[in-house]
N, C-alpha and C positions, 0 to 999 in steps of 0.2 A: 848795808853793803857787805859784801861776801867778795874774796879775793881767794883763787882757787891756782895752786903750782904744781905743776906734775914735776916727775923727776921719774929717771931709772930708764930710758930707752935708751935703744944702741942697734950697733950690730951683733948679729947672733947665725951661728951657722943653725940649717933645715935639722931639725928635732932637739935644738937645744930648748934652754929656757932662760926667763925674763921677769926680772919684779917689778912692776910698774907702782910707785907711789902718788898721791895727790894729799897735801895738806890742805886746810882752809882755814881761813883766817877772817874776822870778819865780827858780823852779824849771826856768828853760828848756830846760836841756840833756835833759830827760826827754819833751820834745814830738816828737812824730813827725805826727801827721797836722793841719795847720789846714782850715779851711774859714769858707767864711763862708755864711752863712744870714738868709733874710728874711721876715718876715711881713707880710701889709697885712692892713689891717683887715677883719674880721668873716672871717678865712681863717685855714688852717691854716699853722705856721712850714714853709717850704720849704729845702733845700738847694738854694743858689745853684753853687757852686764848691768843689772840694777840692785841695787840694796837700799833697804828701808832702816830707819833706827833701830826699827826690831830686830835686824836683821834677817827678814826676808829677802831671797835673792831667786833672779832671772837670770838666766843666760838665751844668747842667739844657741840657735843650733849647730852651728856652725864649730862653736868652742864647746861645747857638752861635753865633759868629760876630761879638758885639757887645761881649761882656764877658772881659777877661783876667785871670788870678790871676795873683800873682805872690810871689813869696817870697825874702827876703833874711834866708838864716841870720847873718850876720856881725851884721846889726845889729838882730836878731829882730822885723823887720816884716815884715808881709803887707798887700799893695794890691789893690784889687779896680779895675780902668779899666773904667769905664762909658761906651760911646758909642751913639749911636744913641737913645737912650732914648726910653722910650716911657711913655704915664699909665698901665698896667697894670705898670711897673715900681714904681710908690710903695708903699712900704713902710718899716718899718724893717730896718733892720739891723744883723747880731750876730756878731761874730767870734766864733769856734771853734776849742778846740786841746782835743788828748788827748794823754795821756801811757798809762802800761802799767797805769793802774788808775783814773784821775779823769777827768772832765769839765772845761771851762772856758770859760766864758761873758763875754762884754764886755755892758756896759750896752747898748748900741745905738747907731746913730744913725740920721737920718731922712730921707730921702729924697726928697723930691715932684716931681713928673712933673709940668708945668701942658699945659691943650687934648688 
């Protein structure tokens, strides 16, 4: 079992920035892939970001260049740095972790983008 908490959303005015964290607690030594993931309203949930133990990392196209993943095995958090931002960023969002047989989802948290 894996319990997965984001923290760090809010409001932010159009080109500020945002530190998105996720802890996990749990079952962790069994995680391999996190990521974080965001939906806005009346849209489909999108993959934002993915990072491996290795840290290896992905991004959508969309944040190239704006947003960083980041991953600290030692103290099992993952941050998402958001700069630049933009209102077509608002959304929620949902940390993301697999292991070699389950799924694991964080509640969310929320985002908004003002102008």
């Amino acid at each position: 079992q894996v319990q997965l908490v984001e923290s760090g959303g809010g409001l932010v005015q159009a080109g500020g920035s945002l530190r998105l964290s996720c802890a996990a607690s749990g079952s962790i030594f069994s995680i391999n892939t996190m990521a974080w993931y965001r939906q806005a309203p009346g849209k489909q949930r999108e993959l934002v970001a993915t990072v491996t133990t290795s840290g290896s990392t992905n991004y959508a196209d969309s944040v190239k260049g704006r947003f960083t993943i980041s991953r600290d095995n030692a103290k099992n958090t993952m941050c998402l740095q958001m700069m630049s931002l933009k209102p077509e960023d608002t959304a929620v969002y949902y940390c993301y972790a697999r292991d070699f047989r389950l799924d694991y989802w964080g509640k969310g948290t929320l985002v908004t983008v003002s102008s």
